[in-house]
C-alpha positions as CSV (number, residue, x, y, z in Angstrom):
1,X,-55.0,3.0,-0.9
2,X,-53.2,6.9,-0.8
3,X,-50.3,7.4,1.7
4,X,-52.9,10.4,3.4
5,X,-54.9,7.2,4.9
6,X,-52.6,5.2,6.1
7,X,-52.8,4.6,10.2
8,X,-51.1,3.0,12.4
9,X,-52.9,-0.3,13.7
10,X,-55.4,0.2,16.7
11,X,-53.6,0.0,20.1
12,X,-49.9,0.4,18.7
13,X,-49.8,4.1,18.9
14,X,-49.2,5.2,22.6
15,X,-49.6,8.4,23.7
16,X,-46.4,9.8,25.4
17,X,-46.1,9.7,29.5
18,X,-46.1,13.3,30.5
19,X,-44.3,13.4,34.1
20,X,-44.0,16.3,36.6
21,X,-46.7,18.7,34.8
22,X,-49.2,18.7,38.2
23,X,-51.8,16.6,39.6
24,X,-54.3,16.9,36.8
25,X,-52.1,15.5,34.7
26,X,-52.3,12.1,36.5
27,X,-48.5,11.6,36.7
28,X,-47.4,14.7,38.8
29,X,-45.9,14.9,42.5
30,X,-43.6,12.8,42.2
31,X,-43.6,12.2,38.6
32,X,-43.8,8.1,38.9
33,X,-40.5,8.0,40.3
34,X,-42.0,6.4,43.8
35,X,-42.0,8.2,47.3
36,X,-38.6,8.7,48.7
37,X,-35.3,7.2,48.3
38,X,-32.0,7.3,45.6
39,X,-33.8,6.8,42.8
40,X,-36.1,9.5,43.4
41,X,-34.4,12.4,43.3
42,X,-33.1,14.6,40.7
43,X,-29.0,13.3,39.3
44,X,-29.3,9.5,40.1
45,X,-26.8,8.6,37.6
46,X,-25.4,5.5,38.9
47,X,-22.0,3.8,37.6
48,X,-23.0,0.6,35.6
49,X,-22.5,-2.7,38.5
50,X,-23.8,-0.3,41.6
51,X,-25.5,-2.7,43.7
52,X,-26.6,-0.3,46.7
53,X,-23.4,0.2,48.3
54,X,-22.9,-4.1,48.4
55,X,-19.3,-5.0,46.9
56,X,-20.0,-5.3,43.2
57,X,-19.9,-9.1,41.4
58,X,-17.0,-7.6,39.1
59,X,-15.1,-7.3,42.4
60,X,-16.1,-10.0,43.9
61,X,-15.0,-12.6,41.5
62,X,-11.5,-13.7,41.8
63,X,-9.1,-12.6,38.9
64,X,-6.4,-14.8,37.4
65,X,-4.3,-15.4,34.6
66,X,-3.0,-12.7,31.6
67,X,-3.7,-12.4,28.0
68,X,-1.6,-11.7,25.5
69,X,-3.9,-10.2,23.2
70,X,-2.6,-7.2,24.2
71,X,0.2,-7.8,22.5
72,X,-0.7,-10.2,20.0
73,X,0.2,-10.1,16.2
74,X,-2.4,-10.1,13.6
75,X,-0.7,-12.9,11.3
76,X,-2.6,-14.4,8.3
77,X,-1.9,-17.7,7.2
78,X,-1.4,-19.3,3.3
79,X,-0.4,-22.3,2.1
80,X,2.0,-23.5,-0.8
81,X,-1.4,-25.7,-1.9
82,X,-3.0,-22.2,-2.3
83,X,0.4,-20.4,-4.5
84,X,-0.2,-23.9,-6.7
85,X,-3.6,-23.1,-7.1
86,X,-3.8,-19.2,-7.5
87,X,-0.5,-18.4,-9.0
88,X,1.4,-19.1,-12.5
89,X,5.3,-19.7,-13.0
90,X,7.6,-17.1,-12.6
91,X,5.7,-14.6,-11.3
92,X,6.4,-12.1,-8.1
93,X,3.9,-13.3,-5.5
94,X,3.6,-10.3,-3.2
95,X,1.2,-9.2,-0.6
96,X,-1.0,-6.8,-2.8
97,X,-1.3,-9.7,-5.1
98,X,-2.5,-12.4,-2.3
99,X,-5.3,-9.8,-1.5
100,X,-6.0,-9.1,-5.2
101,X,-6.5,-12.9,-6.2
102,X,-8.3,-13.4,-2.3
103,X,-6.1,-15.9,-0.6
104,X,-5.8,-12.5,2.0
105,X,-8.5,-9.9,3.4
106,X,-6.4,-7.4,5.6
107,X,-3.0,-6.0,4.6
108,X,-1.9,-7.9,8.0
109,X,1.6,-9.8,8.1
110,X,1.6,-13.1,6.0
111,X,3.0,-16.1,7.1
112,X,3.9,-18.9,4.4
113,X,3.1,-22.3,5.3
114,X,4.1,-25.8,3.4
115,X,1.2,-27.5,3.6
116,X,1.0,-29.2,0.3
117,X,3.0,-29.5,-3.1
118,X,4.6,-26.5,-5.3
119,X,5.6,-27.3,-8.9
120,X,6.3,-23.7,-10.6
121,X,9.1,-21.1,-10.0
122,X,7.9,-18.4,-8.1
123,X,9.4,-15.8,-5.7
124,X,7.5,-15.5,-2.8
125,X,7.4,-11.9,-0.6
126,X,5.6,-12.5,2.7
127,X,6.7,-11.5,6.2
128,X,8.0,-15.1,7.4
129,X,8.1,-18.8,6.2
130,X,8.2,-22.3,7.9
131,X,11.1,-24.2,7.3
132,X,9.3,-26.9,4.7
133,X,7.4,-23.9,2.9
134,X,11.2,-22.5,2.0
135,X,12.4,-25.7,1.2
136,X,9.7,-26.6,-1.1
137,X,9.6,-23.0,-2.7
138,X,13.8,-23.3,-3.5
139,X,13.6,-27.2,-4.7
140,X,10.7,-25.6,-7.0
141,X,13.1,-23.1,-8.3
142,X,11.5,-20.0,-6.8
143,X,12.9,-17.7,-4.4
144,X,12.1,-16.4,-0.8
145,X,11.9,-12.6,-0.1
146,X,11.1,-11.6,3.8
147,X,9.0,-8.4,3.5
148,X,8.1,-6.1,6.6
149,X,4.4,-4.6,6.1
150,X,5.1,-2.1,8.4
151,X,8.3,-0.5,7.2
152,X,7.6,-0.6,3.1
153,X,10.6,-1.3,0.7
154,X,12.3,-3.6,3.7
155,X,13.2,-6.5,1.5
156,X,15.9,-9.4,2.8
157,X,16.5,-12.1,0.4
158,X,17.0,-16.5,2.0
């Protein structure tokens, strides 16, 4: 078998509708668009939901409520179980090095919860903490920087 004789399988190759080229072409008049109406004339580019001049289902569904997504924060979420896991004593846990070891995917702003048991001394730089992951991170020994992501080399010490 040579590329030159391959073929497509019989009755998958169509040949292509040729509209509007006279009558002997079998598709001319009115080129398959029907005999008269909207749809049939040239420019019929009708908005998306157009139901003929009927009120449109968008607009006839009643509307309620708000959301806030809008206006929502993109926050992502680690635990002190995961710093135990990930991390050694004494080391500078900071954003880039969440997303290096994977506990993070976007550079987004980090929130610190205390959701299980911390042991070493580490100082911890995320954007905000619960009140037990602070605890738990100062009884270790460790420290608690708050860290802006969108205004770099913002630093406030708890």
């Amino acid at each position: 078998m040579n590329l030159e004789t391959l073929k497509p399988s019989r009755g998958s190759h169509h040949r292509r509708k040729v509209v509007g080229r006279g009558e002997g072409s079998g598709h001319g008049g009115s080129a398959t668009r029907g005999m008269k109406g909207q749809r049939s004339r040239r420019g019929d580019h009708r908005m998306p939901g157009f139901e003929g001049g009927q009120t449109p289902l968008i607009r006839r569904i009643p509307k309620r409520g708000f959301r806030h997504t809008a206006f929502q924060i993109a926050t992502d979420v680690v635990n002190i179980c995961d710093l135990e896991k990930h991390f050694d004593g004494k080391v500078v846990v900071t954003p880039a090095e969440l997303r290096r070891v994977g506990l993070i995917r976007t550079p987004n702003r980090i929130k610190v919860l205390g959701e299980g048991d911390l042991t070493k001394a580490l100082t911890v730089e995320a954007w905000s903490f619960s009140k037990t992951a602070q605890e738990k991170i100062q009884k270790a020994g460790g420290s608690v920087k708050v860290v802006d992501p969108k205004a770099p080399g913002t630093t406030q010490a708890k």
